[in-house]
C-alpha positions in Angstrom: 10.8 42.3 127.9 7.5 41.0 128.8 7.0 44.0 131.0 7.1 46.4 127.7 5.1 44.1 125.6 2.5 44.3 128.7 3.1 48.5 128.0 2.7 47.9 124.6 -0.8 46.1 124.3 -2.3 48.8 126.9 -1.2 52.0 124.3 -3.5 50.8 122.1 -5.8 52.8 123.4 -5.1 56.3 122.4 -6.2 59.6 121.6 -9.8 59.5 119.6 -10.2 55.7 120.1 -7.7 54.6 117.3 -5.8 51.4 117.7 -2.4 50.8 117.5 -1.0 47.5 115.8 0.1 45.9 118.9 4.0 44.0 118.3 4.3 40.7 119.8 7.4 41.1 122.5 9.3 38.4 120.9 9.3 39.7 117.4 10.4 43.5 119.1 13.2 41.6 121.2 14.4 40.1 118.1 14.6 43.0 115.7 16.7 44.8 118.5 19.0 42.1 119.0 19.7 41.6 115.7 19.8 45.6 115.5 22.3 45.9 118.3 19.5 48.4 119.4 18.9 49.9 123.1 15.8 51.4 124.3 15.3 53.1 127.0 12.0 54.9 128.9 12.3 57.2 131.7 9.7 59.3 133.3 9.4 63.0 133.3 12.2 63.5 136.3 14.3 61.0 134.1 14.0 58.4 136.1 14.9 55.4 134.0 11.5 52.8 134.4 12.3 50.4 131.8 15.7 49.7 129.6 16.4 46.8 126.9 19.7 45.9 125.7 20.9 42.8 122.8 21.8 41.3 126.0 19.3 41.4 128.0 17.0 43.8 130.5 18.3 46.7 132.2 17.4 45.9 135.9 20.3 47.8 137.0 18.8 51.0 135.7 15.4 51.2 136.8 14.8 54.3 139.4 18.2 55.8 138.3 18.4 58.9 136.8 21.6 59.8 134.3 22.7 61.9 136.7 23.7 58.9 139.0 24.8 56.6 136.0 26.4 58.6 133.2 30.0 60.6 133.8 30.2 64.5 133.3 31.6 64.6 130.2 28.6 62.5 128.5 25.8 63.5 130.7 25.7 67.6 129.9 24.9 66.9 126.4 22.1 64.0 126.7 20.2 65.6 129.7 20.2 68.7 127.9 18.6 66.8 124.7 16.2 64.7 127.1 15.2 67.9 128.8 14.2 69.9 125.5 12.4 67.0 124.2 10.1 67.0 127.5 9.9 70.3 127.1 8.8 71.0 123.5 7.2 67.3 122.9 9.6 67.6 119.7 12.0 64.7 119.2 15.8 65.1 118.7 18.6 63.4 118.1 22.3 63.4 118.8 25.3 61.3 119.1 27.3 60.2 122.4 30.6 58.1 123.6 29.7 55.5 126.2 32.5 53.4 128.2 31.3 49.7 128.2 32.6 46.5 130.0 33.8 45.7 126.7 35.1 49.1 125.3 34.3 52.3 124.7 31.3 52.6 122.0 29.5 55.2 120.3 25.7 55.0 119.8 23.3 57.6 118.3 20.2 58.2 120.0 16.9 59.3 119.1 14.7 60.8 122.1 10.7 60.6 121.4 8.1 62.2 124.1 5.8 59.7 125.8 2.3 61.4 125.6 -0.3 60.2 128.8 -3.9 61.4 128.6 -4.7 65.0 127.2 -1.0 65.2 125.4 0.4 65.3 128.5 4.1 64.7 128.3 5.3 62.2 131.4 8.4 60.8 130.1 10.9 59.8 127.0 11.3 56.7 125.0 14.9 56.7 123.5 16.5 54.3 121.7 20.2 54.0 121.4 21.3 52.4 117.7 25.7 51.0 118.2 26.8 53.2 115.5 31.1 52.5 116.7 31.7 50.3 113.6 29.9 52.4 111.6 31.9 55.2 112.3 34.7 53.2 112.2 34.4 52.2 108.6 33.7 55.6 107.3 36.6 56.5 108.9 38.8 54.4 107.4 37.1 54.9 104.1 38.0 58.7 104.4 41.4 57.6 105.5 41.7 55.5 102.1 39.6 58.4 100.0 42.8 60.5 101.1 45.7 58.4 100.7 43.7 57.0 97.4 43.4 61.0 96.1 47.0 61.6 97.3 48.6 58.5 95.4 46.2 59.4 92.6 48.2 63.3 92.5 51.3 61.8 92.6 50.6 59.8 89.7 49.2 62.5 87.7 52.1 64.7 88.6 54.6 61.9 87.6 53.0 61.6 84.4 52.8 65.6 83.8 56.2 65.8 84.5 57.1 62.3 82.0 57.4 61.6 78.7 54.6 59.0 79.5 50.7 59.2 78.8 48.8 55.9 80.1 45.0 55.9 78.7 42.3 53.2 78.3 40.0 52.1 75.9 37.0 49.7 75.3 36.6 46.4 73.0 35.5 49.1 70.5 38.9 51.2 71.0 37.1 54.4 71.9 38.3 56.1 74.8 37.7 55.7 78.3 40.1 57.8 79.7 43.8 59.5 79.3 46.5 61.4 81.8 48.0 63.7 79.3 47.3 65.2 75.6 48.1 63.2 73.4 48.8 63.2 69.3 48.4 67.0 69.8 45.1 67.1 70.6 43.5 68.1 73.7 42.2 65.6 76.7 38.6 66.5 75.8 39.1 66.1 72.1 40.1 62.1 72.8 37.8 60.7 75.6 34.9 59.4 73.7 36.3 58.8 70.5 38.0 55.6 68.5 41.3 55.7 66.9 39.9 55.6 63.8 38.9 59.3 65.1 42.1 60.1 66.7 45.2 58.6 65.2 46.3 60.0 61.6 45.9 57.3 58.5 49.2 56.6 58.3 49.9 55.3 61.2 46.4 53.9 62.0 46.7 50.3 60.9 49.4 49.1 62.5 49.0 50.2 66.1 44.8 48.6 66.0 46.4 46.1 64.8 48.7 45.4 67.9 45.5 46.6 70.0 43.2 43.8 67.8 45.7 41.3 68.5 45.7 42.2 72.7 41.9 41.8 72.4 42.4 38.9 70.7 45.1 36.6 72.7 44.6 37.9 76.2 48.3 38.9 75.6 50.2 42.1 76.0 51.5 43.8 72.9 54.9 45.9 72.8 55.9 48.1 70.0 57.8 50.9 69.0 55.7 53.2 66.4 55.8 56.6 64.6 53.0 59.0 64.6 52.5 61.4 62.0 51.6 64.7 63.3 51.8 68.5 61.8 54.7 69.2 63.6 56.4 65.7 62.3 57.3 62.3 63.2 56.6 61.4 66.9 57.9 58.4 68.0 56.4 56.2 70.9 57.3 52.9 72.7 53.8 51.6 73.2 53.0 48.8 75.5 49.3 47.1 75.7 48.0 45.3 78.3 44.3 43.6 78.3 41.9 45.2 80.6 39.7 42.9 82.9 37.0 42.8 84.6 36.7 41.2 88.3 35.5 38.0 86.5 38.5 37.9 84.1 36.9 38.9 80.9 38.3 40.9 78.6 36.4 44.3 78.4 39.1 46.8 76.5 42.8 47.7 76.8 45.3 49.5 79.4 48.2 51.1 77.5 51.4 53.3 78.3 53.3 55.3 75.5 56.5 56.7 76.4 57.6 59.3 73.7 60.8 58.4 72.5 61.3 60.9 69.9 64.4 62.7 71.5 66.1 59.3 71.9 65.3 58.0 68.2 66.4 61.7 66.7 70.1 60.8 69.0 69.9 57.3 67.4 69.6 58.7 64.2 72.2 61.7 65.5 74.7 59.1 66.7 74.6 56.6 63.5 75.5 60.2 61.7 78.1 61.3 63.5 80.2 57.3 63.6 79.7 57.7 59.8 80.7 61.1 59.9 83.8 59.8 62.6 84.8 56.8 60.1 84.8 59.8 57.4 87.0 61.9 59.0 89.2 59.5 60.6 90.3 58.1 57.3 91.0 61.7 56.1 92.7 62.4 59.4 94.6 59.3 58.3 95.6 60.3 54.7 96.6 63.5 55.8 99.3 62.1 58.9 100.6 59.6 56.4 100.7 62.6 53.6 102.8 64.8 56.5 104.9 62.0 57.1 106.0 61.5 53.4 106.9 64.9 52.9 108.1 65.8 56.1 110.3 62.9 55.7 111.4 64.0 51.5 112.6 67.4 53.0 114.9 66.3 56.3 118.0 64.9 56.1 117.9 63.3 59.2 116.0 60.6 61.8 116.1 63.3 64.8 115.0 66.5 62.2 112.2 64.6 60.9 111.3 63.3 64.3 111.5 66.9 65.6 109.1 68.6 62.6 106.6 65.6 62.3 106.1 65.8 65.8 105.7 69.5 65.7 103.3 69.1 62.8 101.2 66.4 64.7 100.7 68.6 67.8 99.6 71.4 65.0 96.9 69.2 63.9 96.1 67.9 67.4 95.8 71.7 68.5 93.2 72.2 65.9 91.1 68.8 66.7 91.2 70.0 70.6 89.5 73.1 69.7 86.8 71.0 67.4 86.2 68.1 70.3 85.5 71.5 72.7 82.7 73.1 70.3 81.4 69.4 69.7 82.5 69.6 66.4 80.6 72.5 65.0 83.2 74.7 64.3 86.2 76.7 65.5 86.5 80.6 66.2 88.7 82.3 63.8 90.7 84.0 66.7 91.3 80.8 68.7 92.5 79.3 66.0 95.1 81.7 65.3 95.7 81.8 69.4 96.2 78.4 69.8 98.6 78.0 66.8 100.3 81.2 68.2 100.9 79.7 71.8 104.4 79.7 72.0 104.7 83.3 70.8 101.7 84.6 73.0 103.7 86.6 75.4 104.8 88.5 72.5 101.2 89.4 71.4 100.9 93.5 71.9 105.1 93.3 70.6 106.0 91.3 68.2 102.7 89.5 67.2 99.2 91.1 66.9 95.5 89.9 66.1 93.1 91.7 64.5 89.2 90.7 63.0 85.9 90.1 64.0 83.5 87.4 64.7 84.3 84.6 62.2 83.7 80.7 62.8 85.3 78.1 60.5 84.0 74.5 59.3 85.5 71.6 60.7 87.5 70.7 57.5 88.8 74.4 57.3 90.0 74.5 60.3 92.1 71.6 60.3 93.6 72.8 57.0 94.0 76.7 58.0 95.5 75.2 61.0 98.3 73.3 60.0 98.9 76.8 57.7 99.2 78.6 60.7 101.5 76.4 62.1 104.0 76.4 59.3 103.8 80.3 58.9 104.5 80.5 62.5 107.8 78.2 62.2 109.5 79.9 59.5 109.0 83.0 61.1 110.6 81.7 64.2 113.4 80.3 62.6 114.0 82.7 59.6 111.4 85.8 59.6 109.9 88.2 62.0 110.0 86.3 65.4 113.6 85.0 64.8 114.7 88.2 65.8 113.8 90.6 68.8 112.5 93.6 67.0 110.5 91.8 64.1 106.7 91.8 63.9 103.8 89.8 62.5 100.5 91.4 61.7 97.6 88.4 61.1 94.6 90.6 60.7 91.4 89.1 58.7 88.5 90.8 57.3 84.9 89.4 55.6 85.0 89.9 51.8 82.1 91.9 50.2 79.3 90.0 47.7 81.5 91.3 44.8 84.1 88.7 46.4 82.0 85.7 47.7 81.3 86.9 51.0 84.1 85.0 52.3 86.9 86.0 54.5 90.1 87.2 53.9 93.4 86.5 56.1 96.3 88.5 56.0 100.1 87.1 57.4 102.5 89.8 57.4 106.1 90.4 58.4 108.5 93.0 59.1 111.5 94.3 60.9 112.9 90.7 60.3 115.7 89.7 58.4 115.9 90.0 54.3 113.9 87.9 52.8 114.8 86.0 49.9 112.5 83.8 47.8 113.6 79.9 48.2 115.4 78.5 45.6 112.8 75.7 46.0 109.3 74.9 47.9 109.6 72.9 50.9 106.8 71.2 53.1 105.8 74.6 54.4 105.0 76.6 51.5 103.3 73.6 50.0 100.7 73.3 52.9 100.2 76.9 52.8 99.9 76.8 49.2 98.3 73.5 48.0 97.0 72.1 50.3 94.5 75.0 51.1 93.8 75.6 47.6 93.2 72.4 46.9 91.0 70.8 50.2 89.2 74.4 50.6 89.1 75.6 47.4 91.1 78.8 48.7 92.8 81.4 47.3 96.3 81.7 48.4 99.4 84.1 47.6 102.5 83.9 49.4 105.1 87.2 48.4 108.7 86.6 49.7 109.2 90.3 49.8 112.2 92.0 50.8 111.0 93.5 53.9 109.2 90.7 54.9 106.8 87.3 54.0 103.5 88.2 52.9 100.5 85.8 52.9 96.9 86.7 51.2 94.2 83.3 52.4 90.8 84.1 50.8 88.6 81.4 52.2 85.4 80.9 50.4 82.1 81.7 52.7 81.3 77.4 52.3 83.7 76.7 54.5 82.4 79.5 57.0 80.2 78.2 59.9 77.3 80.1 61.8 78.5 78.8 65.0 75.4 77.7 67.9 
């Protein structure tokens, strides 16, 4: 070292007579220690004369030349650098890999010309600056930038693809930043602003105050609120959390809302349909124990009344089936009459046949027009048309004009069975078909014992017609 501080104090002669601030050798050998800074000269065959490292001299490479010290794959590159510089008097720089007793390391190195008397170029000075850990650390900061922006897309598409919109807000509630649209307004038209800006007045109060009271306590805040928007009610389960900075203050609010609108309109769906279940079940109820007192009145017997009951509760079952399969909504006209028909459905094309379009009944008319069906279906078995091989039953159903209450008429009629006679008195049947649709549906309902045959007229008033999904 004391050698280049001698080489030092003689350059400050130079060109024109102007000194140059001489540096004490100590202060230089300290700065490139603490640097982790080589320097190297060599003269203009590259022949290394003088070489510094943080741990000492370079004795080792004086009158050496890179050809005899570095390996191949290094030494293209630098020579050709060292070369131009003596060539052009320009400096340059590049990067190179160096294997070390103690690892591999990577320096950058900065090649200056060494001027002698008239700009004469006779060597290089070049000084190699340990730039491994820098490198390292900027590689593992692109490493984390990467993973950082890749956890960061899989969070935004998370929440793009959620019912969930997490945002943030200063002690002044404006807007620091949001992942989706929110209260139907646009990103752009949120950042920035304060709820007072953002959220409508009827719902403003309460949710600052859960965001005061966050600011306020240091504590998070949960709560389910409604948002009035022009579309309607949106409902959200919002939870607050107090935002902090690295000292632990307080400096605004992290919150999540997770739109719960779908689940409080099937809340609200399912409270309507247990009432609507308790409604129905206790007229499901009055009408078994109503079939059970007159189905008992007209038997004579345990076994016939076992026999029709049963019957009549697999009538009514048949008609619930088809409602529990359309979710309640309502039940096709034809299916109806199908599934009341099923024992006689090989006959269909013979002795039965179907004929209508598109109607769908009501819940209430179905069950009703159901347990009609059935009883038209029994006596025809035991005493009309399908009690015989050659008879026939015609159920054929039209929609009635406006004239007639755009309703829908069905038609049951017999023939080719045996003489009909009109009963002496009304049993269960005939009062089901007859009453009981009158009265529940406000139907209109004629039943003709004709000669040739039973005739039924149903005209069942458009209210108890459904649209169907």
């Amino acid at each position: 070292m004391k050698q280049y501080g001698d080489q030092l104090k003689t350059a400050s002669r130079s060109e024109g007579g102007a000194a140059v601030r001489q540096i004490p050798p100590e202060q230089l050998e300290a700065a490139l220690a603490e640097a982790n800074i080589y320097v190297f000269r060599q003269d203009a065959d590259l022949r290394y004369t003088w070489a510094y490292g943080p741990q000492g001299g370079g004795d080792g490479l004086t009158g050496r030349t890179d050809e005899e010290l570095l390996p191949s794959r290094e030494r293209e590159a630098v020579v050709a650098v060292k070369q131009r510089v003596l060539q052009t008097g320009v400096p340059a720089d590049c990067e190179v890999s160096y294997a070390l007793p103690n690892g591999r390391k990577l320096f950058a190195l900065h090649v200056h010309p060494i001027f002698g008397p008239e700009r004469k170029i006779v060597g290089i000075t070049t000084t190699a600056t340990d730039i491994s850990r820098v490198r390292s650390m900027q590689s593992e900061h692109r490493d984390l930038s990467e993973e950082l922006a890749g956890t960061l897309q899989r969070y935004e598409t998370a929440l793009r693809g959620s019912n969930v919109t997490v945002y943030t807000q200063d002690r002044s509630l404006r807007y620091t930043s949001i992942s989706n649209p929110m209260f139907e307004r646009k990103v752009d038209e949120i950042i920035g602003h304060t709820d007072e800006d953002v959220l409508p007045p009827e719902s403003r109060s309460a949710i600052i105050a859960l965001k005061r009271a966050a600011l306020e306590t240091g504590s998070p805040q949960d709560s389910e609120v409604c948002i009035q928007t022009a579309s309607g009610e949106r409902w959200h389960d919002l939870h607050i959390e107090p935002l902090r900075d690295i000292m632990g203050a307080i400096v605004g609010l992290s919150c999540a809302a997770v739109d719960i609108t779908e689940r409080k309109e099937g809340e609200a769906h399912l409270r309507l349909l247990m009432r609507e279940l308790t409604h129905r079940s206790k007229n499901l109820l009055a009408v078994i124990q109503a079939m059970a007192r007159q189905t008992a009145r007209h038997v004579g017997s345990i076994d016939g009344f076992l026999m029709q009951f049963g019957a009549r509760l697999q009538a009514l079952a048949t008609s619930h089936d088809l409602l529990v399969q359309e979710s309640w909504y309502g039940v096709s006209l034809f299916e109806l009459v199908r599934s009341q028909l099923g024992h006689y459905l090989d006959r269909v094309g013979t002795q039965v046949s179907l004929d209508g379009p598109t109607v769908v009944l009501k819940p209430e008319a179905a069950q009703s027009l159901g347990l009609a069906l059935h009883e038209l279906a029994t006596n025809a078995a035991k005493y009309g048309a399908l009690s015989v091989p050659g008879g026939h039953v015609s159920i054929r159903w039209k929609r009635l004009p406006a004239t007639e209450g755009h309703g829908v008429e069905i038609r049951w009629d017999e023939e080719r069975g045996p003489k009909v006679k009109p009963p002496k008195q009304r049993g269960f049947g005939s009062m089901v078909i007859e009453q009981n649709l009158t009265r529940a549906l406000d139907a209109e309902v004629t039943l003709e014992f004709n000669p040739t045959g039973l005739s039924c007229r149903m005209a069942i008033p458009v209210m108890q017609l459904s649209v169907g999904r």
